[in-house]
Z-matrix of the N, CA and C atoms (Angstrom, degrees):
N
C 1 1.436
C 2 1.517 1 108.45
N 3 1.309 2 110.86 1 141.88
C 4 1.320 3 110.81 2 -174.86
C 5 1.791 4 102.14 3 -122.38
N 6 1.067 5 95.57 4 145.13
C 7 2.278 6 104.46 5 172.44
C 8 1.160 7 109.43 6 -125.35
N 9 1.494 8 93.45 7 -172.49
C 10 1.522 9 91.10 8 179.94
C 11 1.866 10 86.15 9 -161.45
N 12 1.820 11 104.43 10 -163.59
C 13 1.473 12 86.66 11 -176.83
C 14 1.291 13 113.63 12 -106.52
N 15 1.435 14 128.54 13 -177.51
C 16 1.284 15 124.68 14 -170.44
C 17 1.564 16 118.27 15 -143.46
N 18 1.294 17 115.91 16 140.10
C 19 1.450 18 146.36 17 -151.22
C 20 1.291 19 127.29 18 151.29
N 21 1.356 20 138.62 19 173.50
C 22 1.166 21 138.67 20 -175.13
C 23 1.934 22 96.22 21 -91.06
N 24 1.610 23 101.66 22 -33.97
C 25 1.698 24 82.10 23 -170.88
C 26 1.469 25 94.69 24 -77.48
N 27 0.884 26 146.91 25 -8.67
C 28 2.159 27 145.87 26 -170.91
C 29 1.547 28 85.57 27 -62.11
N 30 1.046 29 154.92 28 -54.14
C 31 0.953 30 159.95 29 -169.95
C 32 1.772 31 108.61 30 -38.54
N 33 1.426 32 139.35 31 132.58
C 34 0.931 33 113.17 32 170.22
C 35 2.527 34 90.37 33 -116.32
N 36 1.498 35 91.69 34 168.59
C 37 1.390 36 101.25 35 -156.06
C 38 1.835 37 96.22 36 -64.78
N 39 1.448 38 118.61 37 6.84
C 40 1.759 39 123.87 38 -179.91
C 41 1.654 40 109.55 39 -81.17
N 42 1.486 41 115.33 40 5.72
C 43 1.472 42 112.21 41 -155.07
C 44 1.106 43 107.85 42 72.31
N 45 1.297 44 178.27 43 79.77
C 46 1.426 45 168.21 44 171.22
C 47 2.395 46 102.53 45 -125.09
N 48 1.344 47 88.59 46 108.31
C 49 1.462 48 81.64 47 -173.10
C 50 1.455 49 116.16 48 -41.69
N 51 1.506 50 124.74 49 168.47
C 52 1.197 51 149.54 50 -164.72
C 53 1.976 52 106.83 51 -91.63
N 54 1.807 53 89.44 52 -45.75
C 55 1.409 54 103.66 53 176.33
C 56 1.607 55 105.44 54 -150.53
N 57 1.219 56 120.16 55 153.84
C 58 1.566 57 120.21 56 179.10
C 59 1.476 58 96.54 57 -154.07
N 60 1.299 59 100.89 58 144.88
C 61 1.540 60 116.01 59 -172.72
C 62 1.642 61 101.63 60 -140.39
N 63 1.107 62 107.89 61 129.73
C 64 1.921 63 101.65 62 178.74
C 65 1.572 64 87.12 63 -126.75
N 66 1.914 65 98.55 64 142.44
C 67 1.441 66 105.66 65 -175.57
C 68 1.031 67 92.53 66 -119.68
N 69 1.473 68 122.32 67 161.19
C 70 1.434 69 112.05 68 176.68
C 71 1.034 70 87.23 69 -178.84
N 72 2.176 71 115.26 70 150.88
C 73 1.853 72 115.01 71 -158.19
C 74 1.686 73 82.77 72 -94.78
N 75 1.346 74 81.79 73 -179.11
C 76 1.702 75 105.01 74 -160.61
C 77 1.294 76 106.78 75 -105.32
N 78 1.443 77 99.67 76 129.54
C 79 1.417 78 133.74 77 -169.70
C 80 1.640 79 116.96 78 -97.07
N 81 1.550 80 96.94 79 90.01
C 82 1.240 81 108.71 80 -177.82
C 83 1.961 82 119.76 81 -69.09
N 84 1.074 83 100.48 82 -9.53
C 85 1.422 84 93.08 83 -163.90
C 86 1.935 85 97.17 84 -137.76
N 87 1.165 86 125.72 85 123.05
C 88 0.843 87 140.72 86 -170.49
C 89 1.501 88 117.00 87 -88.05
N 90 1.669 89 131.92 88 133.35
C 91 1.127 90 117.61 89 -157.84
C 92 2.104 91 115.54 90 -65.54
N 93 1.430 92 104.90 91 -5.53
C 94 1.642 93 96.91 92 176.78
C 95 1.552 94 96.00 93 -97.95
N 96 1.334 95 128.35 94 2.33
C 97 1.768 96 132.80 95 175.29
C 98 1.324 97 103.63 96 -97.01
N 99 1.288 98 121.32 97 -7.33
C 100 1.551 99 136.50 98 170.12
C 101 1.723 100 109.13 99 -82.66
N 102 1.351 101 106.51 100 -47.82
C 103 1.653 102 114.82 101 -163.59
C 104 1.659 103 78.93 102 -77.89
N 105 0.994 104 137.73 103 -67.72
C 106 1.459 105 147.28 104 -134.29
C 107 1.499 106 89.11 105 -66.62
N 108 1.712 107 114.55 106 -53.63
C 109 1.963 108 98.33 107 -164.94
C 110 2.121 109 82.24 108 -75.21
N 111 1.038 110 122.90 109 -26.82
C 112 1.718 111 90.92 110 -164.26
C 113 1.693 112 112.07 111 -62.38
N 114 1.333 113 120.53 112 -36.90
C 115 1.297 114 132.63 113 152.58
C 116 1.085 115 122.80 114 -33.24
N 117 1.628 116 125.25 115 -61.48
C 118 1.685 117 115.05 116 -168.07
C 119 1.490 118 95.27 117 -81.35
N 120 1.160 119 137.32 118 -19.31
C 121 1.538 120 135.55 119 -173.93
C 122 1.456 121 117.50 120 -88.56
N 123 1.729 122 104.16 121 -21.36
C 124 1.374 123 97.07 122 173.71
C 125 1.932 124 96.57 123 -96.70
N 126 1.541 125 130.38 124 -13.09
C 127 1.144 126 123.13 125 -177.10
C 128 1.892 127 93.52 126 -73.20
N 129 1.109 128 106.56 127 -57.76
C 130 1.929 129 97.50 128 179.03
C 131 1.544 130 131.24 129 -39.03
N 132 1.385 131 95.36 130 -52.90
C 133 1.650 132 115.93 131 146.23
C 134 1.404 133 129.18 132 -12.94
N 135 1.418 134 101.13 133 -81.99
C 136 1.232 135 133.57 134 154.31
C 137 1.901 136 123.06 135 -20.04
N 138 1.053 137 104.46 136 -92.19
C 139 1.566 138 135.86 137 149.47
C 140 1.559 139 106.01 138 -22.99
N 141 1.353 140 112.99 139 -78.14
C 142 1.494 141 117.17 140 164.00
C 143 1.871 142 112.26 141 -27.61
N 144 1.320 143 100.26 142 -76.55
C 145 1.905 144 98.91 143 -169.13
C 146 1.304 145 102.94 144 -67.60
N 147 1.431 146 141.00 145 -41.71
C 148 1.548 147 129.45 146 173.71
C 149 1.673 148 104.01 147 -35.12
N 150 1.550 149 116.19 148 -63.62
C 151 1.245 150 126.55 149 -170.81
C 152 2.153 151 103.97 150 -54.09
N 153 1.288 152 110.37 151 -25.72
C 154 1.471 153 101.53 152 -174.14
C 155 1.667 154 97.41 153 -80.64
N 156 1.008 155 91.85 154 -43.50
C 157 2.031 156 111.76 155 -166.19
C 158 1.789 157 104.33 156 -57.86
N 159 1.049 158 105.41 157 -41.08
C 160 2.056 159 109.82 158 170.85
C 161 1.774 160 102.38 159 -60.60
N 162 1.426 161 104.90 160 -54.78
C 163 1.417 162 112.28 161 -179.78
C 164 1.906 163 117.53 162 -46.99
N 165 1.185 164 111.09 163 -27.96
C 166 0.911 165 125.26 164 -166.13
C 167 2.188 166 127.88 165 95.45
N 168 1.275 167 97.38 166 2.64
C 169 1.129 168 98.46 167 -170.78
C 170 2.080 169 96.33 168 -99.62
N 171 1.371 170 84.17 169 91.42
C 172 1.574 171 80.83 170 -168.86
C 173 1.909 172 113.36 171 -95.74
N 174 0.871 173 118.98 172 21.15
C 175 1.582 174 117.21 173 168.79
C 176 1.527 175 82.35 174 -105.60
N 177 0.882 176 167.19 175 -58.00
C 178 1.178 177 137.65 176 -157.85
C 179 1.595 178 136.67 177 -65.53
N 180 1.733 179 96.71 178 -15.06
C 181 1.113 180 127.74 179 135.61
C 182 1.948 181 123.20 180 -31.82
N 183 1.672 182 108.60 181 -66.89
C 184 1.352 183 107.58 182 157.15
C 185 1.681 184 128.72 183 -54.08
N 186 1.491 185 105.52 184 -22.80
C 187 1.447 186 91.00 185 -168.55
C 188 1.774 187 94.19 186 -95.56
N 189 1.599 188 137.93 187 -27.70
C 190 1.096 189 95.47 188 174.58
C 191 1.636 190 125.76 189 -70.05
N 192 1.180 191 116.72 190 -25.78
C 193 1.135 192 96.66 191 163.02
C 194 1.662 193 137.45 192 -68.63
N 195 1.070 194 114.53 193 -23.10
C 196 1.234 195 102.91 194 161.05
C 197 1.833 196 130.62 195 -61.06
N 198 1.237 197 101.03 196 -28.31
C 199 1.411 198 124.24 197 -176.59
C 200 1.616 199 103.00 198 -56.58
N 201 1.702 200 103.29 199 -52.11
C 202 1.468 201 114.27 200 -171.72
C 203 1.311 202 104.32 201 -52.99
N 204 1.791 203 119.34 202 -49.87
C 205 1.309 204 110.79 203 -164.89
C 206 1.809 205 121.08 204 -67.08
N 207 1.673 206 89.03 205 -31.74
C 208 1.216 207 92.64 206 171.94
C 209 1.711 208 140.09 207 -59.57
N 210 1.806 209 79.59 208 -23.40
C 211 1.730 210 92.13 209 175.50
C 212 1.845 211 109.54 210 -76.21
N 213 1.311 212 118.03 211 -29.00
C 214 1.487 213 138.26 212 169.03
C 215 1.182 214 102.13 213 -47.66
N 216 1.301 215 136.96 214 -74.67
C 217 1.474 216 153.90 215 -157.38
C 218 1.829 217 94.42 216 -68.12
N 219 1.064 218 115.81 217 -82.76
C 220 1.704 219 109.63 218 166.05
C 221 1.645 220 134.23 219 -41.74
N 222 1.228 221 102.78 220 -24.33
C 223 1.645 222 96.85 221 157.44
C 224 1.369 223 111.68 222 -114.26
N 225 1.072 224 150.22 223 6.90
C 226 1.217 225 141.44 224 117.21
C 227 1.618 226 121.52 225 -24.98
N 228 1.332 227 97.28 226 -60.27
C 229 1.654 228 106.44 227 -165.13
C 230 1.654 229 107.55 228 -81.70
N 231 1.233 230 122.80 229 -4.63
C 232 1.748 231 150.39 230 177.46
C 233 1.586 232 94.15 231 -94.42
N 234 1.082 233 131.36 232 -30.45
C 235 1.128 234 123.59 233 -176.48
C 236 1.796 235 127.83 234 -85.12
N 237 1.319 236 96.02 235 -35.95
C 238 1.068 237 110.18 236 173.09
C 239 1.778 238 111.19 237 -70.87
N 240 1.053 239 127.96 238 8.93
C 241 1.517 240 116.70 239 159.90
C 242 1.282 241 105.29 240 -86.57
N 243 1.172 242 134.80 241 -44.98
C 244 1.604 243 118.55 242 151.32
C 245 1.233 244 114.38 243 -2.13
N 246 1.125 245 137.99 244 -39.79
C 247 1.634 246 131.04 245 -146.29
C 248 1.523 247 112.70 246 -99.10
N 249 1.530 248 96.30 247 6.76
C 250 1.625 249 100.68 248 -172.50
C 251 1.856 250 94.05 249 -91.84
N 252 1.299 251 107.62 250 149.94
C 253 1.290 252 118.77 251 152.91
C 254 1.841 253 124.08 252 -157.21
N 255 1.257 254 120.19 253 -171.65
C 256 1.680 255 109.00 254 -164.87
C 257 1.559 256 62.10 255 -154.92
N 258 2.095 257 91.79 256 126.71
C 259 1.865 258 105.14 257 149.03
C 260 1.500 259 109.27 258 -126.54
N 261 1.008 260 96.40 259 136.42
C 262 1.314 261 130.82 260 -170.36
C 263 1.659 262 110.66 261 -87.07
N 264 1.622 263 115.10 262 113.92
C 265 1.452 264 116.96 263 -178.88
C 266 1.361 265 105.13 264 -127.13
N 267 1.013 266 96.46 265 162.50
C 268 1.759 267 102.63 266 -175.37
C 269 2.052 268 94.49 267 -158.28
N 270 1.519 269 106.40 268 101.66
C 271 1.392 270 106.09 269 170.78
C 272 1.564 271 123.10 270 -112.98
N 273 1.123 272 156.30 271 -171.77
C 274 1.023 273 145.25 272 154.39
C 275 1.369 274 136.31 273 -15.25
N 276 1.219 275 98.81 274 -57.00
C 277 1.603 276 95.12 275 179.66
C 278 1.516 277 106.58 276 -129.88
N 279 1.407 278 129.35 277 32.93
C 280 1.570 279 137.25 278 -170.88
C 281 1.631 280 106.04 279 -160.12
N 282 1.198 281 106.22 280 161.56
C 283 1.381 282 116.75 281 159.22
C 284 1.457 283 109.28 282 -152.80
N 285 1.409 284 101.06 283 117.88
C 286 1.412 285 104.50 284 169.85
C 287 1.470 286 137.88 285 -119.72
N 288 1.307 287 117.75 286 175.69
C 289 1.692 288 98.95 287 -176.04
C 290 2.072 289 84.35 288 -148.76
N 291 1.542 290 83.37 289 153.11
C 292 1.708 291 109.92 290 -169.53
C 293 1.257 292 113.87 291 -119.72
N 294 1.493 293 126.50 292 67.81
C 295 1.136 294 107.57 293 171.62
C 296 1.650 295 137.41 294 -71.45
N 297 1.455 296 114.29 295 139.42
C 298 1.417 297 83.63 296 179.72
C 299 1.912 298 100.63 297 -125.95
N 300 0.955 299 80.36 298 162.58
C 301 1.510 300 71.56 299 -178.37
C 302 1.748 301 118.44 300 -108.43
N 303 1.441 302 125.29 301 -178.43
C 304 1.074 303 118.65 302 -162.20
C 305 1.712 304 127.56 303 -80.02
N 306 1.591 305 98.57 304 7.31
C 307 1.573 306 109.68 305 158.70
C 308 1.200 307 110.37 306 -100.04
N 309 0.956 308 130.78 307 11.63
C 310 1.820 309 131.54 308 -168.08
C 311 1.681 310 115.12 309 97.53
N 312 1.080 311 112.86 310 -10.16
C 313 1.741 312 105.26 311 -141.69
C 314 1.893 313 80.80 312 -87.04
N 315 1.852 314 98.62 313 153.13
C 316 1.703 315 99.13 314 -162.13
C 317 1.228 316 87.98 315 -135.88
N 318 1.409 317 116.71 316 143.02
C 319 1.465 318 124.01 317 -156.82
C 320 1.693 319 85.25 318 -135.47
N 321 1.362 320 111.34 319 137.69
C 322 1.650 321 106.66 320 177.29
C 323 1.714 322 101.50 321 -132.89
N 324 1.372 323 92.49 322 135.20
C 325 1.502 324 103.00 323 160.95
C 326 1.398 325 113.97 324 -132.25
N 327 1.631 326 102.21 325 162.12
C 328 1.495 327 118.39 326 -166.89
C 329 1.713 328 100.56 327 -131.72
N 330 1.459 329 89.82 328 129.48
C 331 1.988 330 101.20 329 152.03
C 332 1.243 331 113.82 330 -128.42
N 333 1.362 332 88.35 331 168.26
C 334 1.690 333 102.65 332 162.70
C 335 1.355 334 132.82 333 -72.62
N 336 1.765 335 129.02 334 93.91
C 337 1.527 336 99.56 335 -157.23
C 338 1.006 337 132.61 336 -64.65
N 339 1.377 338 119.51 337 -2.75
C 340 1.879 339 127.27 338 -158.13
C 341 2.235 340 93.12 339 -77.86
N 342 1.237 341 117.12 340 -26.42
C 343 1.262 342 121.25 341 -127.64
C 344 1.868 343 86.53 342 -120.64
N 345 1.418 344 113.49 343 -17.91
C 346 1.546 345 116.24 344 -168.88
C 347 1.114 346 133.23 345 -67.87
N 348 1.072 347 136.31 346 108.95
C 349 1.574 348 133.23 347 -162.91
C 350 1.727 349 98.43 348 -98.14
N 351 1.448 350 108.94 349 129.19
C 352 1.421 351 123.16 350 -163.58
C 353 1.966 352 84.69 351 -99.53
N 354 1.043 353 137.49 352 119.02
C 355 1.558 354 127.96 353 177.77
C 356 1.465 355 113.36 354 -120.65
N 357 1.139 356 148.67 355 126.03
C 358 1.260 357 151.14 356 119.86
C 359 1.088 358 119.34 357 -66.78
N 360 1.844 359 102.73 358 117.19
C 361 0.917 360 94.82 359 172.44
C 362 1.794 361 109.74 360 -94.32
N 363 1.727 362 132.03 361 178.19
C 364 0.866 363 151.90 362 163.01
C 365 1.986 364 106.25 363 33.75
N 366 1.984 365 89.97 364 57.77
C 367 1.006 366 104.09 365 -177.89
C 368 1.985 367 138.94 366 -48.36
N 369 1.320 368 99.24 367 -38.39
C 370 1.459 369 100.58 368 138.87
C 371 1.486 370 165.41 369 -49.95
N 372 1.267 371 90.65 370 -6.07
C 373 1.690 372 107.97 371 -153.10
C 374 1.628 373 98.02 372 -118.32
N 375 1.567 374 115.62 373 154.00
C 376 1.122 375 121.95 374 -174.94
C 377 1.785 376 114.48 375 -73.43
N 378 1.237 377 95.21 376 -0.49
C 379 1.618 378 90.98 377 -173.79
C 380 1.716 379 104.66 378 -148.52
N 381 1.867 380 97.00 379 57.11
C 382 1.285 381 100.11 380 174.15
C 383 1.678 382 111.49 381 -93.73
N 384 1.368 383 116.88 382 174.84
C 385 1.542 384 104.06 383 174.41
C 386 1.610 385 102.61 384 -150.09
N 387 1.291 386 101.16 385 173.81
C 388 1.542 387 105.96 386 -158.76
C 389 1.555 388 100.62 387 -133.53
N 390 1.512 389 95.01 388 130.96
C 391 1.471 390 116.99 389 -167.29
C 392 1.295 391 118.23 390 -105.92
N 393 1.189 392 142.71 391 125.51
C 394 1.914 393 128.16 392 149.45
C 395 1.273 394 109.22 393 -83.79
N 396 1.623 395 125.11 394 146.19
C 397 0.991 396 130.61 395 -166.95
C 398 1.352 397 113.36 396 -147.71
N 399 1.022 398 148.64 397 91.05
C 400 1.636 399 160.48 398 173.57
C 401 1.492 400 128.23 399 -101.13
N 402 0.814 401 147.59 400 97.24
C 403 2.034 402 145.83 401 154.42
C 404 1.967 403 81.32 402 82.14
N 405 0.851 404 116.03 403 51.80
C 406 2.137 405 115.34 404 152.13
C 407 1.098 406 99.90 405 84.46
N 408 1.808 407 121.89 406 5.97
C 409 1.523 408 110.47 407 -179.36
C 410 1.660 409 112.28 408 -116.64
N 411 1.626 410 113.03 409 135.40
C 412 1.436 411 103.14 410 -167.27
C 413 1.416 412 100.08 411 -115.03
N 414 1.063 413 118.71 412 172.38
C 415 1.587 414 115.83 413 164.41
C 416 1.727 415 107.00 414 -158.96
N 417 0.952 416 113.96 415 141.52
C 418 1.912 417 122.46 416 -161.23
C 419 1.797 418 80.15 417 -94.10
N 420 1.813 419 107.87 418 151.89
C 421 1.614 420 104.20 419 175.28
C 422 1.510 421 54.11 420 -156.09
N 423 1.886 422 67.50 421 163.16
C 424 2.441 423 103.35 422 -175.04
C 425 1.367 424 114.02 423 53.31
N 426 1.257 425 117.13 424 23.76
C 427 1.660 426 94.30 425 160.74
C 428 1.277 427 124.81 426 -46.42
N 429 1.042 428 133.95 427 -45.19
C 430 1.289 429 150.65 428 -172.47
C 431 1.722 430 119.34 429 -67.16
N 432 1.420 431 107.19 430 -16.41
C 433 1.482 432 126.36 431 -169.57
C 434 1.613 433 109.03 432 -103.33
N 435 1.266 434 128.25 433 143.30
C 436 1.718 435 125.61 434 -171.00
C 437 0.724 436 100.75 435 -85.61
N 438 1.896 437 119.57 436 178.89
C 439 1.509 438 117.73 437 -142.83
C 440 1.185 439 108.20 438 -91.25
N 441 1.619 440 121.11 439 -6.28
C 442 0.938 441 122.50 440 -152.06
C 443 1.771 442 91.04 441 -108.03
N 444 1.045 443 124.53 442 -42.69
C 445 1.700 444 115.29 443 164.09
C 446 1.255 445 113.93 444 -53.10
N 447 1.293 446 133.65 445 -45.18
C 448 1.725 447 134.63 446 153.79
C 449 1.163 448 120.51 447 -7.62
N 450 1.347 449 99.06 448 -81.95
C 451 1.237 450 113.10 449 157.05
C 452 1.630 451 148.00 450 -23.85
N 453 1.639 452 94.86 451 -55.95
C 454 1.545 453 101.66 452 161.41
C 455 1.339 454 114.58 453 -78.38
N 456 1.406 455 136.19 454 -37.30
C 457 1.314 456 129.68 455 171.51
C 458 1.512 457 111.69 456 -54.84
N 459 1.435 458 124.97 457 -36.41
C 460 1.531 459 105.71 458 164.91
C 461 1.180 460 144.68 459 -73.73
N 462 1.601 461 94.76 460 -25.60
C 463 1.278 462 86.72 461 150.42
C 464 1.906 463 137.13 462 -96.81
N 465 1.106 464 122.86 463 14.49
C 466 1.377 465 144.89 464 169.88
C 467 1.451 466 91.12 465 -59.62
N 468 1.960 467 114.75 466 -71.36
C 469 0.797 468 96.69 467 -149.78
C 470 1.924 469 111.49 468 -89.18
N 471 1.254 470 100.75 469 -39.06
C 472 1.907 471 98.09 470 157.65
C 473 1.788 472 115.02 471 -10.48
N 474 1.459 473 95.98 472 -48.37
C 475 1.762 474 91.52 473 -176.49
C 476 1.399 475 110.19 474 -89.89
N 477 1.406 476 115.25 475 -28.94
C 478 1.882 477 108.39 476 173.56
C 479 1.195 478 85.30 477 -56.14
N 480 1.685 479 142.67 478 -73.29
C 481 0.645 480 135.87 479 -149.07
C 482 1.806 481 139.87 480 -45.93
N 483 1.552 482 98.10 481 -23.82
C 484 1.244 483 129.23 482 -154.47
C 485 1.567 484 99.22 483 -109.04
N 486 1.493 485 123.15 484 -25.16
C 487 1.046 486 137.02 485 172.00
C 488 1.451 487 105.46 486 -71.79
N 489 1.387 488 125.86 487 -71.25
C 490 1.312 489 143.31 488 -172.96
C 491 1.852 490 103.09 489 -58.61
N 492 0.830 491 136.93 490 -20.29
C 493 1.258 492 121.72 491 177.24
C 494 2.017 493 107.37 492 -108.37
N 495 1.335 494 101.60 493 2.41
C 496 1.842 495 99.91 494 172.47
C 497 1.372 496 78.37 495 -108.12
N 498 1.257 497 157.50 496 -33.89
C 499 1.388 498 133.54 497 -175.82
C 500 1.092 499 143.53 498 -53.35
């Protein structure tokens, strides 16, 4: 997550947000931790059907490799939910949020910040979630994030928030 500072003068007169926060779920596996397991899994693979193919049982030979690719194609396509994230702006006279989702496609909404209610709900609980809420319109942000980052993002932004409107 990235910020920035907050007030009406933080602002410079280019539009440039006040505060920005980008959320985005957590990326356990790194794209050279990607090359590295497709390698040792296609070297086992590998190793595996040679060892059937000496034996004589040589289609099984075809199926680990097919297996490998198939495991390629499914974590490939597992991977790409990674690609979703929600950034979070807050400028002078707006606050907005960008979701995009994990084909690219970017959906934008706008509030009013003076008026925004930052909500958690069922702040204790392992499966609470966190709402913005302005003039009858809600929108859920961090699904994707644990309860316990939830958490800090509401309150992160509760206090930008709380800052920027005594400023």
């Amino acid at each position: 997550m990235q910020s920035g500072g907050v007030g009406p003068g933080a602002a410079d007169r280019n539009g440039h947000p006040v505060f920005e926060a980008v959320l985005y779920p957590h990326r356990s596996l790194s794209p050279r931790g990607f090359v590295i397991l497709i390698a040792v899994t296609g070297i086992v693979g590998f190793v595996y059907g040679v060892a059937f193919l000496l034996m004589g049982a040589w289609p099984i030979f075809g199926f680990c490799g097919t297996e490998w690719l198939l495991f390629i194609y499914l974590f490939r396509k597992h991977l790409k939910g990674d690609r979703s994230a929600e950034r979070l702006r807050l400028y002078d006279d707006r606050f907005t949020v960008e979701t995009i989702s994990p084909k690219g496609e970017v959906q934008r909404y706008r509030f009013q910040p003076y008026w925004l209610q930052v909500i958690l709900d069922r702040p204790d609980e392992p499966d609470n979630a966190l709402y913005l809420r302005s003039h009858g319109k809600q929108l859920q942000i961090g699904a994707f994030l644990s309860p316990q980052e939830r958490r800090d993002i509401a309150g992160e932004l509760r206090h930008v928030l709380t800052r920027w409107r005594t400023a």
